[in-house]
C-alpha positions as CSV (number, residue, x, y, z in Angstrom):
1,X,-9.0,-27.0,-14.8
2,X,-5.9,-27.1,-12.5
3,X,-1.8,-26.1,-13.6
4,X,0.6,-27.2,-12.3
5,X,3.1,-25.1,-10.8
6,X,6.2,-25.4,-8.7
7,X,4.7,-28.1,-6.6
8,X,1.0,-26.1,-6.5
9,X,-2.4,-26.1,-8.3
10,X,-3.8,-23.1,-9.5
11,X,-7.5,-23.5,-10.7
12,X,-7.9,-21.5,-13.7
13,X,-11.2,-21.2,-16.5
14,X,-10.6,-20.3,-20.2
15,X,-13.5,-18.4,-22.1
16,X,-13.7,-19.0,-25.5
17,X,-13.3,-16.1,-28.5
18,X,-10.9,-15.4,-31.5
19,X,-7.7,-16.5,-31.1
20,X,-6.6,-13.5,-33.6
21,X,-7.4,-10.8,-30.9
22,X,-5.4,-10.4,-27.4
23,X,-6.4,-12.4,-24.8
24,X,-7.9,-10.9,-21.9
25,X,-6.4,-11.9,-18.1
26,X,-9.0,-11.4,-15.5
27,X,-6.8,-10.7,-12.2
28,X,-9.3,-10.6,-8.7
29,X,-9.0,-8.2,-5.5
30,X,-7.6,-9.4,-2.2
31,X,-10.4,-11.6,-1.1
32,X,-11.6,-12.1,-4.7
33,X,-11.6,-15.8,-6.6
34,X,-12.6,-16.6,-10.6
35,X,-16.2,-17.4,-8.8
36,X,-16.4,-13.8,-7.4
37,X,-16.3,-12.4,-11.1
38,X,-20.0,-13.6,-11.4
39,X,-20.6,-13.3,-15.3
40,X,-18.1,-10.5,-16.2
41,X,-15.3,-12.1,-18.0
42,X,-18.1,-14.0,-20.4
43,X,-19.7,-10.7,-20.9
44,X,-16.5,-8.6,-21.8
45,X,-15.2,-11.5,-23.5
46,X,-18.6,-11.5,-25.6
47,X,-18.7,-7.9,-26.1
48,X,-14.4,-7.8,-27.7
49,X,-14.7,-10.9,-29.1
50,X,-11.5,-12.0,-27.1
51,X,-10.7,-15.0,-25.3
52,X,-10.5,-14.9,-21.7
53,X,-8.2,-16.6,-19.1
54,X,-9.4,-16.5,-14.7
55,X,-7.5,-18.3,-12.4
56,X,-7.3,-18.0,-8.9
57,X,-3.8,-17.0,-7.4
58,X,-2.7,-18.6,-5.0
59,X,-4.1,-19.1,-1.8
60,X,-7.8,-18.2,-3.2
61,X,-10.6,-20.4,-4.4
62,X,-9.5,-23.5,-5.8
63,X,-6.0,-23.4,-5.7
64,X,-3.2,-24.5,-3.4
65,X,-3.4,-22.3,0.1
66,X,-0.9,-20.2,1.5
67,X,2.7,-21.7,2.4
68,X,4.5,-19.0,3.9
69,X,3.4,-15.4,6.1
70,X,2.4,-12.8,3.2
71,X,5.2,-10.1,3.0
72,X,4.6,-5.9,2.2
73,X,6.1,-7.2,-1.1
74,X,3.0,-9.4,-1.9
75,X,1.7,-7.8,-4.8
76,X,4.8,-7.7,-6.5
77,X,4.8,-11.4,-5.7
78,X,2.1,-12.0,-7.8
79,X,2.8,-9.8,-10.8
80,X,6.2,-10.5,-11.6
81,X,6.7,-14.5,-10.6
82,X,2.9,-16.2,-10.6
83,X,1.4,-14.3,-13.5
84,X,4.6,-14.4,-16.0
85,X,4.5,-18.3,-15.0
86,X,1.0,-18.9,-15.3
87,X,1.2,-16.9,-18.7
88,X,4.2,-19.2,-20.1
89,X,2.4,-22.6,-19.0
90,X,-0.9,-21.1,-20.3
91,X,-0.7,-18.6,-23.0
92,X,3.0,-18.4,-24.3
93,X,3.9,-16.1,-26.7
94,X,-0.1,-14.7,-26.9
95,X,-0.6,-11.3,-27.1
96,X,-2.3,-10.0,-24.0
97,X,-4.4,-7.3,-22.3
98,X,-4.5,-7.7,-18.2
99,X,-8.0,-6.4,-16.2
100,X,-7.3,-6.3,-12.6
101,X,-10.0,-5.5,-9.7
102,X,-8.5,-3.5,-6.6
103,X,-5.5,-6.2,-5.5
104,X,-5.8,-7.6,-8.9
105,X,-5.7,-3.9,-10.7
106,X,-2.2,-3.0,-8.6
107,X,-1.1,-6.4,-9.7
108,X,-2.0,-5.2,-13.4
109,X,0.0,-2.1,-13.0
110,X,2.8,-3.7,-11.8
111,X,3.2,-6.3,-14.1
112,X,2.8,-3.5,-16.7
113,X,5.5,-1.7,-15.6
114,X,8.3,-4.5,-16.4
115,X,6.9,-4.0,-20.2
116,X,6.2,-7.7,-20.4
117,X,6.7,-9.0,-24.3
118,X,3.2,-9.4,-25.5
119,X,1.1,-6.9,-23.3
120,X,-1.4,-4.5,-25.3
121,X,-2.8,-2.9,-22.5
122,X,-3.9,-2.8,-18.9
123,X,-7.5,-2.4,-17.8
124,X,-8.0,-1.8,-13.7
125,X,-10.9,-1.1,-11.5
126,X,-10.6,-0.1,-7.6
127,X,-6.8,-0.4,-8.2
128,X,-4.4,1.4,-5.6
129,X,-1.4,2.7,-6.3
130,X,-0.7,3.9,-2.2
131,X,-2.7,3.5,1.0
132,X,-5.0,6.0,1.7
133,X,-6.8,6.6,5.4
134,X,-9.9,5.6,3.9
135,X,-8.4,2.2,2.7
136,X,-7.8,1.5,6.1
137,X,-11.2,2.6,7.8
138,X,-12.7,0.4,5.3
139,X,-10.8,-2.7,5.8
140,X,-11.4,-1.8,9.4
141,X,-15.0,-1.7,8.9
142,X,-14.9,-5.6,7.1
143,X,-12.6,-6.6,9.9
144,X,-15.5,-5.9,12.5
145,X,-18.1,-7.5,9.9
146,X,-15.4,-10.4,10.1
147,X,-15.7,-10.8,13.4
148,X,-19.6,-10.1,13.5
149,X,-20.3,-13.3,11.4
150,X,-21.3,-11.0,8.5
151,X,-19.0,-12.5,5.8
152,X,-19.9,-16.2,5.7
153,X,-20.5,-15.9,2.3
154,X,-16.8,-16.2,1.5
155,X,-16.7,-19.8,2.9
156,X,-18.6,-20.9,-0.5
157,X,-15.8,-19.2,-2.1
158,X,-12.6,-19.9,-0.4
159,X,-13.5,-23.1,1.4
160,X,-11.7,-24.1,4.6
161,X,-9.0,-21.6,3.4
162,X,-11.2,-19.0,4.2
163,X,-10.0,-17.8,7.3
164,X,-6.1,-17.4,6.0
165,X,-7.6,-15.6,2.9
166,X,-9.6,-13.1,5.3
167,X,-6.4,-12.3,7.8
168,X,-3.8,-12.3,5.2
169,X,-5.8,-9.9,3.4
170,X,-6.4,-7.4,6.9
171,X,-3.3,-7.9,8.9
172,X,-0.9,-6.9,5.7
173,X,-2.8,-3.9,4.9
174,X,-3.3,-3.0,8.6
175,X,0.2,-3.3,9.7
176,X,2.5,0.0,10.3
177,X,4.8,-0.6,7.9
178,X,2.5,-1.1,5.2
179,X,0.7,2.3,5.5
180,X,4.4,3.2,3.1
181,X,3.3,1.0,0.3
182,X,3.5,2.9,-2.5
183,X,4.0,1.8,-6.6
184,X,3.8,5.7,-8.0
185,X,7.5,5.4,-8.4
186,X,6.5,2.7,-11.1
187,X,3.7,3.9,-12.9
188,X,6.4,6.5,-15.7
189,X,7.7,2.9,-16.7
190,X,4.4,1.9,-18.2
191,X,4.9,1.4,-21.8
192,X,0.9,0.2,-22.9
193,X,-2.3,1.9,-23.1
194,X,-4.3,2.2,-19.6
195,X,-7.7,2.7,-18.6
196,X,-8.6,3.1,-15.0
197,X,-12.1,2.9,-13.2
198,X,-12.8,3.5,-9.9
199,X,-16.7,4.2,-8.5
200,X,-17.2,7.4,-7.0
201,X,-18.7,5.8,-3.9
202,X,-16.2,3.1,-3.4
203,X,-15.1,2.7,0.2
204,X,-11.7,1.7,0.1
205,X,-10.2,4.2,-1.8
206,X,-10.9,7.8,-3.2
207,X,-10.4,9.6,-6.2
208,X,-6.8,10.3,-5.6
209,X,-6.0,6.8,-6.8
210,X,-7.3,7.8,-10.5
211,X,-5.4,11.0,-10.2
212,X,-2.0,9.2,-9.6
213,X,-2.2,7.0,-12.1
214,X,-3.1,9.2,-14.5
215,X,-0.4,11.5,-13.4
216,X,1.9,9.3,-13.3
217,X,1.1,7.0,-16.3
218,X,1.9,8.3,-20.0
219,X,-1.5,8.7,-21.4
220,X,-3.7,6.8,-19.7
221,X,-7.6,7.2,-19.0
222,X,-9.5,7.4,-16.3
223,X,-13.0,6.9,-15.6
224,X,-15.0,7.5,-12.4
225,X,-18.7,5.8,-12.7
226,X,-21.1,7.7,-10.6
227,X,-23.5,5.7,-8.4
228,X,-20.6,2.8,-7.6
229,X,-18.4,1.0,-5.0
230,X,-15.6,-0.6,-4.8
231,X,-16.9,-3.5,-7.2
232,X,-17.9,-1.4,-11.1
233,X,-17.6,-5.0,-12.5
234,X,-20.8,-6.0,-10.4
235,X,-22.1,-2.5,-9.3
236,X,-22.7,-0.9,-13.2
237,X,-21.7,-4.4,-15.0
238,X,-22.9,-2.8,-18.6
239,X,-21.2,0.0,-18.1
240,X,-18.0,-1.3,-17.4
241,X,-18.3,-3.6,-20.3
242,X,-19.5,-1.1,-22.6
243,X,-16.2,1.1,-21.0
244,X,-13.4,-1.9,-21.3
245,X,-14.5,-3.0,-24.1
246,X,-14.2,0.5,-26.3
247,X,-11.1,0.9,-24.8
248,X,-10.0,-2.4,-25.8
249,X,-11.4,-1.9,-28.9
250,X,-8.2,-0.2,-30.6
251,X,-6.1,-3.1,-29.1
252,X,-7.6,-5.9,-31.1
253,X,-7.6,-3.9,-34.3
254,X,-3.6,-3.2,-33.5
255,X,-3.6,-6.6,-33.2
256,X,-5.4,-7.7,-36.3
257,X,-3.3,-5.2,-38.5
């Protein structure tokens, strides 16, 4: 299904479930599309009983490509003008819980921070909250697997917008002035529950991340998952269900109440 917005079409997929409980918004990383999900969002959708919304921002997947350079302000972009939208045309009024992998996860937290009307909590995985030197090395790394041939594979996802996808992705991250990103100064604003995953082997980002949103957010949870990447949603897919989804758990019973 396709919406309409502001002259652009953002594919989006709906997962059935009760419409008493929050609906869960799956938000994917930076080279990321609904496809890429595989069968997570059914299976966290199955295991909370919620109803689930994907859609592909834009420039991913099926939606509209790219119409202007991608700025150091990206992110914010996304959380505060294309997901509010997307929510209003899709979901208005619904309570809400966001779950956001890597790009997706700092999108999460950001759109958190502005204490949207609606949102029960936020749910991230890989998220980054500043750039670390291992961040870099390993978008580095896929940069040279880029030009090795060795990511094909996200033609079938991304289509003949595959390239932009790819270099909007590397160049923003691996510009100078982006190495200052940072959205610490925004986590204290954070008004909702939040639980954050990270793998302990994931290559773009250490351990650090979890410590300063935890630090920096008002109760929130975090959760390393041994024997993980960047990707706990595919890497340990039951136990990042079985995690969300008793962290959600609370959430839908506010709800219900």
């Amino acid at each position: 299904m396709y919406l309409e917005l502001d002259g652009l079409q953002l594919h989006y997929e709906l997962i059935g479930g009760d419409a008493g409980k929050p609906l869960l918004v799956f938000l994917h990383e930076g080279l990321g599309c609904c496809a890429m999900w595989k069968d997570f969002p059914q299976r966290l959708c199955a295991a909370t009983g919620c109803a689930g919304l994907v859609y592909d921002r834009q420039g991913y997947g099926l939606s509209s490509p790219m119409t202007a350079p991608r700025s150091i302000h990206y992110l914010h972009q996304y959380a505060l003008v294309e997901l509010p939208a997307v929510l209003r045309r899709l979901a208005p009024g619904r309570e809400h819980i966001v779950v956001g992998h890597s790009d997706g996860g700092s999108i999460a937290l950001i759109y958190a921070a502005g204490q949207p009307d609606g949102l029960r909590a936020a749910v991230t995985a890989a998220a980054h909250v500043f750039v670390e030197d291992i961040t870099l090395e390993g978008i580095r790394t896929a940069v040279d697997a880029h030009a090795a041939g060795k990511l094909r594979g996200l033609a079938r996802y991304h289509g003949d917008k595959t390239a932009q996808v790819f270099s909007a992705w590397a160049d923003t991250w691996l510009a100078p002035p982006f190495k200052h990103w940072n959205i610490e100064y925004l986590l204290p604003a954070i008004a909702c529950p939040v639980l954050a995953l990270q793998g302990a082997g994931d290559q773009y980002g250490s351990g650090a991340q979890l410590d300063a949103i935890a630090r920096g957010t008002p109760g929130a949870r975090q959760l390393i998952l041994p024997e993980c990447g960047h990707s706990p949603h595919i890497e340990q897919a039951e136990a990042t269900v079985q995690a969300m989804a008793a962290f959600i758990a609370p959430s839908v019973v506010a709800q219900q109440a």
